[in-house]
C-alpha positions in Angstrom: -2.4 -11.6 -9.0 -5.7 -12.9 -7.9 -9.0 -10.7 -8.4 -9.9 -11.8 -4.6 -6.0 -10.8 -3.6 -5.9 -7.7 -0.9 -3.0 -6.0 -2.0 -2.1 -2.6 0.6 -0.9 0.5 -1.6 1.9 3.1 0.2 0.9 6.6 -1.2 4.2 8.8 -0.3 4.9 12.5 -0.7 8.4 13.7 0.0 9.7 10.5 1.0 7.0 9.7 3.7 4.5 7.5 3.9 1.0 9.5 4.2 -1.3 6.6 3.9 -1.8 3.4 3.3 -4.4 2.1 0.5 -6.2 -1.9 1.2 -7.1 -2.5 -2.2 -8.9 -5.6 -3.4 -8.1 -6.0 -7.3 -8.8 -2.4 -8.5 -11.2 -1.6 -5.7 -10.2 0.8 -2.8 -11.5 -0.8 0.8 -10.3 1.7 2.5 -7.3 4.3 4.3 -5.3 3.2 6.6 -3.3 5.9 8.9 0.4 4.8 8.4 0.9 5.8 12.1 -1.7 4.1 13.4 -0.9 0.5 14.9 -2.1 -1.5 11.9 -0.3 0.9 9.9 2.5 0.3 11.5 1.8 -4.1 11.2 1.0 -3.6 7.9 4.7 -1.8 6.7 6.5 -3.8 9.5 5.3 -7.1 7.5 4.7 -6.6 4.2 7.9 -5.7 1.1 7.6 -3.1 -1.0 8.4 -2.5 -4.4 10.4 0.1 -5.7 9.1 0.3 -9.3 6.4 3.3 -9.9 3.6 3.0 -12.2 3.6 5.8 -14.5 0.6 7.5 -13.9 1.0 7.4 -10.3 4.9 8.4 -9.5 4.0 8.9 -5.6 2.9 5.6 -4.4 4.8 2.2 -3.6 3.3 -0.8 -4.1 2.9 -2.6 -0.7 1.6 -6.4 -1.6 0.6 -8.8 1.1 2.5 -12.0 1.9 -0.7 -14.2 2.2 
């Protein structure tokens, strides 16, 4: 992954989405509503992967297709 590489971050608590992280390398850019419209682009068009890091069991890893 590229440092410059936006990367969006689906932080979910009992199974449903509760925001939506933009993320530029490590750095947060900001929160995203998940029921907003561009929250609603953004998991309409991007994959998300099932595997959890450890320290943060309650997020899926949205990544951006650009």
């Amino acid at each position: 992954m590229e440092e410059n590489e936006t990367t969006y971050h689906a932080v979910e608590k009992d199974g449903h989405v509760t925001a939506i992280w933009e993320m530029q390398g490590r750095k947060h850019l900001r929160t995203i509503d998940p029921r907003s419209e561009e929250g609603h682009r953004i998991l309409g068009s991007h994959t998300l992967d099932e595997a959890h890091e450890p320290a943060t069991n309650d997020q899926a890893q949205a990544q951006s297709h650009e």
